[in-house]
C-alpha positions as CSV (number, residue, x, y, z in Angstrom):
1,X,-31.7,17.2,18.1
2,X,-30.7,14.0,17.2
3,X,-28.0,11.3,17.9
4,X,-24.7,11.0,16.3
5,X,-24.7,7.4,14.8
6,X,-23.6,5.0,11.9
7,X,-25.7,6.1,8.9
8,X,-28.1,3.3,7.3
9,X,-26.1,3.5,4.1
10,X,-23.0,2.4,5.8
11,X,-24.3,-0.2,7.5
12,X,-26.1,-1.7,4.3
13,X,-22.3,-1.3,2.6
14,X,-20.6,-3.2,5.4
15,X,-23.0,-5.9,5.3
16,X,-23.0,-6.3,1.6
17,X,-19.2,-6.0,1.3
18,X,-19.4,-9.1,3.8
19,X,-21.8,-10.8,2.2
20,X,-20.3,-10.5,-1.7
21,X,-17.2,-12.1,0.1
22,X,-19.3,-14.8,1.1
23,X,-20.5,-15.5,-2.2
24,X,-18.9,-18.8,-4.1
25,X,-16.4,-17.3,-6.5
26,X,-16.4,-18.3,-10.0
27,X,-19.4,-17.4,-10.8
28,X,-20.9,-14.3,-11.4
29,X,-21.5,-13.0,-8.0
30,X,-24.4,-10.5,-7.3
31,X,-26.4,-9.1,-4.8
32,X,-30.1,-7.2,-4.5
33,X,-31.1,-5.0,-2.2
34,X,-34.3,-4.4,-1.8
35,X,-36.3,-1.1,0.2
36,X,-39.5,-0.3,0.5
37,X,-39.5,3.2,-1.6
38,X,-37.4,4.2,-4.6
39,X,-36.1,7.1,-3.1
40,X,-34.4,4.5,0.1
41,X,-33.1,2.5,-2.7
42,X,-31.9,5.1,-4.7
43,X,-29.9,6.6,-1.5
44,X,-29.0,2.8,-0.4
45,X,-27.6,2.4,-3.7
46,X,-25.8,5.9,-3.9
47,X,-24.5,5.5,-0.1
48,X,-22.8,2.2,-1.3
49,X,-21.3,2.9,-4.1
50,X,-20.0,6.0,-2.6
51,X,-18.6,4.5,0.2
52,X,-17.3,1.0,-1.6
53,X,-15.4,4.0,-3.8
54,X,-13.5,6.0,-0.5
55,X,-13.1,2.3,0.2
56,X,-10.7,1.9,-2.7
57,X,-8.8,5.0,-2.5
58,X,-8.3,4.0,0.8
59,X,-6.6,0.7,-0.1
60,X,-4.7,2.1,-2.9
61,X,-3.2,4.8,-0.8
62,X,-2.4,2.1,2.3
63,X,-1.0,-0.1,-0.6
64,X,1.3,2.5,-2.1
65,X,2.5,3.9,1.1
66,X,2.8,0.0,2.8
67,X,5.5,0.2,-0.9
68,X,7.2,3.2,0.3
69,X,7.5,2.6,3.6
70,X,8.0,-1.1,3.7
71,X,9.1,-2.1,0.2
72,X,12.0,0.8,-0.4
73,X,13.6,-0.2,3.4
74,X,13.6,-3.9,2.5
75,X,15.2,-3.7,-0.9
76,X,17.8,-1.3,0.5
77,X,18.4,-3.9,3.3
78,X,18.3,-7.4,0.9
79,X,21.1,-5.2,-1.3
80,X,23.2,-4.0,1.2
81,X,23.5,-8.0,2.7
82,X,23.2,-9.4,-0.3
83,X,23.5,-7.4,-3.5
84,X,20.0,-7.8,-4.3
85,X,16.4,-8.1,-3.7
86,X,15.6,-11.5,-2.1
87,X,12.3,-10.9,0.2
88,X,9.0,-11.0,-2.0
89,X,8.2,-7.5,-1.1
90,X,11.7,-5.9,-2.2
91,X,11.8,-7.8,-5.5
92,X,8.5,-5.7,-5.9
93,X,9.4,-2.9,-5.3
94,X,12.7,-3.3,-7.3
95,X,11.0,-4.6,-10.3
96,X,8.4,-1.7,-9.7
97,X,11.1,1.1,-9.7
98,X,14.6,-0.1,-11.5
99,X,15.7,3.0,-11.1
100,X,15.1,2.9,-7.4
101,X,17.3,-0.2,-7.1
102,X,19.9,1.5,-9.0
103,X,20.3,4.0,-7.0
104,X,20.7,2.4,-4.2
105,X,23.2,0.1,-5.5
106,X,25.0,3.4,-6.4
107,X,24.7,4.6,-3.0
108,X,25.5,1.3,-1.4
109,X,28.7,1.4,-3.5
110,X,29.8,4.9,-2.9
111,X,29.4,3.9,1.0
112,X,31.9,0.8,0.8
113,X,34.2,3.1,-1.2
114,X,37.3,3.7,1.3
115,X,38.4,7.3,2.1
116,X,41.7,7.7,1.0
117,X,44.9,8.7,3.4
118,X,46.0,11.7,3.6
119,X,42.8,14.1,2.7
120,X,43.0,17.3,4.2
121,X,40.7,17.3,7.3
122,X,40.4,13.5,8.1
123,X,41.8,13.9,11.1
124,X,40.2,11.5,13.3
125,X,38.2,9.8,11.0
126,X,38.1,6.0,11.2
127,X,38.3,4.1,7.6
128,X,35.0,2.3,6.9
């Protein structure tokens, strides 16, 4: 049996992540590691590459859903007050997805649109 803990790898990619960050930019920024046997630096290496690479994914897929979940409600908001995007990430997302923007300039539209008098069952609807 042994314990459950943070494997070497990780720990090597956390520090060298840190430490690149560090580094003066500019330059052409590199690190070493260095092990003792081939076969630790050949699993060091794989361990932080791997991980540096679920890393990424993980920040593109926080990235695009921060733009779905953020961007789409502020750039409906900014053209609903204003009649377009104004906030940095809005004007993102509408330069991102025109068609988007469209739509919801469309929709916004539609909205304002009064419901005529007299239409059969608009009986005790209020006028927007």
């Amino acid at each position: 049996m042994r314990g459950f803990r943070t494997g070497f790898s990780r720990v090597s990619q956390l520090l060298s992540k840190e430490l690149f960050y560090s580094l003066p930019e500019g330059e052409t920024r590199k690190l070493v590691v260095f092990s003792d046997s081939r076969e630790d630096a050949a699993a060091i290496s794989n361990g932080i590459e791997r991980t540096h690479y679920l890393d990424l994914v993980r920040e593109t897929m926080y990235d695009e859903l921060y733009r779905v979940a953020l961007g789409e409600g502020l750039l409906l908001a900014d053209l609903e007050a204003h009649g377009e995007a104004r906030c940095a990430v809005a004007v993102a997302c509408a330069t991102e997805n025109p068609e988007t923007a469209a739509r919801f300039l469309r929709e916004i539209e539609l909205e304002r649109t009064p419901i005529p008098e007299g239409l059969p069952g608009d009986q005790g609807r209020s006028q927007r």
